[in-house]
N, C-alpha and C positions, 0 to 999 in steps of 0.2 A: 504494500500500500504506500502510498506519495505521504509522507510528512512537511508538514507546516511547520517552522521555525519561527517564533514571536522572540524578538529582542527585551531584554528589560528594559537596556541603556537607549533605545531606541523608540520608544511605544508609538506606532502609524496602528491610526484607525483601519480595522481588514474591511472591507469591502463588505457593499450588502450582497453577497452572492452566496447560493445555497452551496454550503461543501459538499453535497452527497448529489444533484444535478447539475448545477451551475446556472441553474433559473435563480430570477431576480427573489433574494432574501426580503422577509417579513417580523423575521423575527430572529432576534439576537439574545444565546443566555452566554453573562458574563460570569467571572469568578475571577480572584487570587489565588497563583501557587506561590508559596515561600521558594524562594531559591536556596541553593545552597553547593558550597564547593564540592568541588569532586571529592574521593575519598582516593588515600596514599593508596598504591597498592602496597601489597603483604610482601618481604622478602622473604628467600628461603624456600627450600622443595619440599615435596610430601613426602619424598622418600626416605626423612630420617627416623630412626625410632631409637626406642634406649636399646642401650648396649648392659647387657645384664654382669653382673660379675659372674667370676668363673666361680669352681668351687672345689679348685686345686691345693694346694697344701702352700701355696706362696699367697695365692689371695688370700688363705683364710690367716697367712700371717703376717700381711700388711695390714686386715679388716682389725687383727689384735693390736695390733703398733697404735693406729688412729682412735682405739677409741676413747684413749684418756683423754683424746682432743675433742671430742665429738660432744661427750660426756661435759668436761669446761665451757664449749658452746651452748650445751643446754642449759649449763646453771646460769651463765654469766645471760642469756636468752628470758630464762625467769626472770635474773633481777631485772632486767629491762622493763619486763612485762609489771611486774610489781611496781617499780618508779612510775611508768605511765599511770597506772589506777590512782595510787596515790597522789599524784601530780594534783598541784592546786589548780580551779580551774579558772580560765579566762574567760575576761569580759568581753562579751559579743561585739564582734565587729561592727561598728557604728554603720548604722542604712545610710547610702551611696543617696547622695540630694536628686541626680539625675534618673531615673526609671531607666531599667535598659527597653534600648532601642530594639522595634519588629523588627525580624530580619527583610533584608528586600523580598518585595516579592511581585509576579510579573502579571500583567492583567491579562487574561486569555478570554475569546469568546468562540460562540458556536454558531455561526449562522444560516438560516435554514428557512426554504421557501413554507408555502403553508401544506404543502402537500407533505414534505418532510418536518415539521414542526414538532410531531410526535412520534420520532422515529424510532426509539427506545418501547415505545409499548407494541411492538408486533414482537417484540423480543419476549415479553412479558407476557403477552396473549397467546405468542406458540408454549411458551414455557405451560402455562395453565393448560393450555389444550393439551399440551404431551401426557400431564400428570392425569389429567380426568382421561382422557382415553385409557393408562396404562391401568387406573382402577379399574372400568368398564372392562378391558379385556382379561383381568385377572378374575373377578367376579365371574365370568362369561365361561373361563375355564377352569376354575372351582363346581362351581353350578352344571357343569357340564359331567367334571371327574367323577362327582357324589353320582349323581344319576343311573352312570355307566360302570360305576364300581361292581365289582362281580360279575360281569357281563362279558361275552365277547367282540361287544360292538365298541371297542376303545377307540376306535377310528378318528373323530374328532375329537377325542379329548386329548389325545398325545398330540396334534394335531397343531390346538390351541395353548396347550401348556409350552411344547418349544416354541411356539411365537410369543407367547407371554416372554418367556426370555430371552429368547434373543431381541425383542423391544426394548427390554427393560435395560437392556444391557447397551445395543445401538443408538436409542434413541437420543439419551444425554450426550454421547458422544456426538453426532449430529449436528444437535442444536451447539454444542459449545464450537466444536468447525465454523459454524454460520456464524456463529457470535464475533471467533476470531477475524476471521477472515472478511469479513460484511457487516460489521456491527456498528455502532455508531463512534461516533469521533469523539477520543478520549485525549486526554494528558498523557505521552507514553512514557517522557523523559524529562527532568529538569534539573540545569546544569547551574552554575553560577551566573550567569548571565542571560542564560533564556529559556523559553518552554518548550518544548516539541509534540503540536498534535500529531496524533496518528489518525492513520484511519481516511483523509481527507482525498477524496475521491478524485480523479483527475479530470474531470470535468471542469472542478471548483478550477484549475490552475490554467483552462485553457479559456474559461472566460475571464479571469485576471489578468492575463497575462502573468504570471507570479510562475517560476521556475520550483521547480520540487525541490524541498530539501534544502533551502537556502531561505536565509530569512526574510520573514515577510515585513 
């Protein structure tokens, strides 16, 4: 899918055009995201682990050598622990005059002809229809099991019991495809400096003029 880039340091009103056809927008929802710096990456590989001691007759009398020293770290560790408890305690750091400052954060909208206005509830209305269908077909193949119990006429009820499941099973997988892949235009990403919609259909960028992926 085409992403939208919103500047913070920049904020240009987006166009009334609908992201998901590129017909004339009627309706705009706004919000703030908080920005926030990227995060360090982590040094170091996964592939270290402890290295255990051995349990040869030289480890086990190095492990005797050290532990008069081990032994001194843990008393002289106590007393630590002990001074801290006992430590008088101090006076709370005096409240700062200034309130701290909201972090920046970047002003995003969604804009949307009337036809897509409410594009989020076919998502919600298949969701409900998925669930009341999958009762209705479980019911159907219950009602059907009892019936035929004892009987040699099993024909439709094994019939209906593996569609009950493999529904049950496909169905959400399905809808959450569609969800991904065609769902409505969300927030995917936000960096220190700006926001990144997803989702936004290529229509929106070819009646803007507005290039993919570069800030709007």
């Amino acid at each position: 899918m085409p992403e939208l880039t919103i500047s913070r340091k920049k904020p240009a009103p987006l166009p009334m055009v609908c992201m998901y056809c590129g017909a004339v927008a009627v309706a705009k929802r706004e919000w703030r995201v908080a920005n926030h710096k990227p995060a360090g990456a982590a040094g170091g590989g996964t592939d270290l682990g402890a290295v255990p001691v051995g349990d040869d007759p030289v480890s086990a009398a190095v492990g005797l050598l050290l532990l008069p020293f081990a032994l001194w770290e843990l008393v002289k560790g106590l007393g630590a622990l002990l001074g801290w408890v006992t430590r008088p305690r101090a006076p709370a750091p005096p409240q700062p005059s200034n309130p701290p400052r909201d972090p920046p954060t970047t002003l995003v909208a969604v804009t949307t002809c009337e036809r897509h206005a409410r594009f989020t509830d076919r998502f919600v209305l298949a969701g409900a229809g998925m669930l009341v269908a999958l009762i209705a077909l479980w019911a159907w193949a219950v009602l059907v099991t009892r019936r035929v119990m004892g009987t040699d006429d099993t024909g439709l009820a094994v019939a209906l019991l593996v569609t009950a499941i493999l529904s049950t099973a496909l169905l959400p997988v399905a809808l959450w495809v569609w969800y991904v892949l065609r769902g409505p235009v969300i927030v995917d990403r936000v960096t220190e400096h700006s926001a990144v919609l997803d989702r936004v259909r290529q229509a929106y960028f070819d009646a803007t003029g507005l290039a993919p992926n570069e800030p709007g």
